[in-house]
C-alpha positions as a printed Julia matrix, in Angstrom:
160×3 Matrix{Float64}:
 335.51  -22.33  -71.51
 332.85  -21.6   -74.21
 330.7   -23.88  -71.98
 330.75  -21.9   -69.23
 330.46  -19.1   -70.97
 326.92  -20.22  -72.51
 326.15  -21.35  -68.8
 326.71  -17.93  -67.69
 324.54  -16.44  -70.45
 321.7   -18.38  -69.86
 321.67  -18.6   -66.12
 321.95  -14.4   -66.13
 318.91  -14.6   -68.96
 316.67  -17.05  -66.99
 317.47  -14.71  -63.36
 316.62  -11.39  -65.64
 313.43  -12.96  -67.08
 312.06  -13.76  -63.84
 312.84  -11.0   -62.52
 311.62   -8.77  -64.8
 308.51  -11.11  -65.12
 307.47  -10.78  -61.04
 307.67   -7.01  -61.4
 306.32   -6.13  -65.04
 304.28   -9.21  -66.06
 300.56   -9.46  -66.33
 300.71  -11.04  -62.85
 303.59   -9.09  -61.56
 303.37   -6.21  -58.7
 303.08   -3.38  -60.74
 299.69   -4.77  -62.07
 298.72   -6.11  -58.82
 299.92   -2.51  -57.07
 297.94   -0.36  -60.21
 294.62   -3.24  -59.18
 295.13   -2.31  -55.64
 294.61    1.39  -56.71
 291.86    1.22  -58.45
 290.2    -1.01  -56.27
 290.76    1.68  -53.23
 289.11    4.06  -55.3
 286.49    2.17  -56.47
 285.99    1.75  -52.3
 285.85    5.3   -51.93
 283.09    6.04  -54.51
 280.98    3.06  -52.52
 281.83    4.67  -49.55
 280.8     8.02  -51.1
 277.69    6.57  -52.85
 276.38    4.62  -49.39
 276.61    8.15  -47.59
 274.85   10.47  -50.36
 272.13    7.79  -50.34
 271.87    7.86  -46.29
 271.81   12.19  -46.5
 269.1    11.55  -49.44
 266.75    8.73  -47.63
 266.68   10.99  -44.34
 265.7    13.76  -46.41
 263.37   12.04  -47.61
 261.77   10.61  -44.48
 262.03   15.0   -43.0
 259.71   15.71  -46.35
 256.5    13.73  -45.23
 255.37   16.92  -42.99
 253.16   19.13  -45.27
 255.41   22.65  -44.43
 258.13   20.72  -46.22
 256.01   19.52  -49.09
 255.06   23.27  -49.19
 258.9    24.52  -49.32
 259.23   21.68  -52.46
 256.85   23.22  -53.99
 257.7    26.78  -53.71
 261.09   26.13  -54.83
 259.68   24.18  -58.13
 257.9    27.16  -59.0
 254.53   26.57  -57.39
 252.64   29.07  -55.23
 249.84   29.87  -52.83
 246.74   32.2   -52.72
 248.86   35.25  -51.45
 252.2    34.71  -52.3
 254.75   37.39  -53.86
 256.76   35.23  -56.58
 259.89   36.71  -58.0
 261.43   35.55  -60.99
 265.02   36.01  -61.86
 267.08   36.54  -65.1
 269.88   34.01  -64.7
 269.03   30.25  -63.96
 270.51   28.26  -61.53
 273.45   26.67  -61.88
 273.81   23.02  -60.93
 277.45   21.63  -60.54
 278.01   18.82  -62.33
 280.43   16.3   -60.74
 283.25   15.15  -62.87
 283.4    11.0   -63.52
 286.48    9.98  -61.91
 286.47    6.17  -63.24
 287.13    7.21  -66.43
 290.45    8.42  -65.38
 291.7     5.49  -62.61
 290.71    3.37  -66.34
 294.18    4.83  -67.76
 296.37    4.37  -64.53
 295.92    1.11  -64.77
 299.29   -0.5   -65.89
 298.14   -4.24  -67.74
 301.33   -5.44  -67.1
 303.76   -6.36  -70.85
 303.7    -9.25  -72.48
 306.38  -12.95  -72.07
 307.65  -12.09  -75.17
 308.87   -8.25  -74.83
 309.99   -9.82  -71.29
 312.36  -11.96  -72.83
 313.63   -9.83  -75.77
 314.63   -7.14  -73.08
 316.15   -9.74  -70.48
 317.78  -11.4   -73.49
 319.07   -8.08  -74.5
 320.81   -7.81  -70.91
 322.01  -10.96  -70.46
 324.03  -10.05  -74.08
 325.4    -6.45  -72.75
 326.19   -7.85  -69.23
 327.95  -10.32  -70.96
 329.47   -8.66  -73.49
 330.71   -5.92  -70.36
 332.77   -8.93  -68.7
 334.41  -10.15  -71.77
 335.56   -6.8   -72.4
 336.83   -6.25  -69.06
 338.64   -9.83  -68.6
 340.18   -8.75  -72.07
 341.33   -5.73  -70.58
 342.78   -6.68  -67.31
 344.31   -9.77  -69.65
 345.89   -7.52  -71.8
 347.34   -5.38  -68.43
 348.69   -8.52  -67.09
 350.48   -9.12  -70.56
 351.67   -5.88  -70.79
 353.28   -6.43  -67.07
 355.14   -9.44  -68.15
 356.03  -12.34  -66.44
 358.27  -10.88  -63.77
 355.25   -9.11  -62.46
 352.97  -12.24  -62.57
 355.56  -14.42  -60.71
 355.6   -11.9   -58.17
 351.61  -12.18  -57.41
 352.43  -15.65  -56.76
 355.59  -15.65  -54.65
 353.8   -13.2   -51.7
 352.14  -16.36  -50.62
 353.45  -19.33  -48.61
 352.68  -22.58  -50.49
């Protein structure tokens, strides 16, 4: 009996572990899941990137007329014979956009190591177990309690 007991013990540690292993291991899904985020979003900012650099080339390619280059320069501060130049008290302000790789950096789960893995699939492998020796020692101790004229009984419903 002690046999089978051990058995049980480690065939319910060996099914935790590798389950536990395929979803919170270093190559388990929530690793490969929290990878698959950050590689969408690393996507997106390409994606982003590509099209800012389109809008910025055809800019430049509408700013070889001289008008334009005259607009440039009127806006860096530059002027012609003639012109009425106003200055103003408060500068302009010039959004800065935030870095979003810093912060897909701490999403991303690494996955825990083998050995936590098996402490915490060794832990419930011993309360699973120790949950069905308490309730086989409980219905054990009903059936005593019934005494044999009950436990004959079970037995005597069926045809042998």
């Amino acid at each position: 009996m002690t046999t089978k007991k051990l058995f049980l013990f480690i065939l319910m540690f060996l099914v935790l572990f590798s389950l536990l292993f395929s979803i919170f291991g270093k190559s388990g899904y929530l690793v490969n899941r929290s990878l698959e985020n950050y590689l969408e979003s690393l996507l997106r900012e390409e994606e982003e990137r590509k099209l800012r650099l389109e809008a910025l080339e055809e800019r430049r390619a509408s700013l070889s007329s001289p008008e334009a280059l005259n607009d440039i320069a009127l806006s860096l501060g530059y002027n012609n014979d003639g012109d009425v130049v106003y200055y103003f008290e408060t500068p302009d302000v010039i959004e800065e956009v935030p870095s979003q790789a810093g912060e897909e950096e701490e999403l991303l789960f690494e996955g825990l190591d083998t050995w936590i893995i098996a402490l915490i699939s060794l832990a419930a492998a011993f309360v699973i177990s120790v949950l069905i020796a308490l309730i086989r020692h409980g219905r054990g101790s009903r059936d005593s309690e019934a005494g044999p004229a009950v436990q004959d009984s079970r037995y005597s419903d069926f045809d042998w």
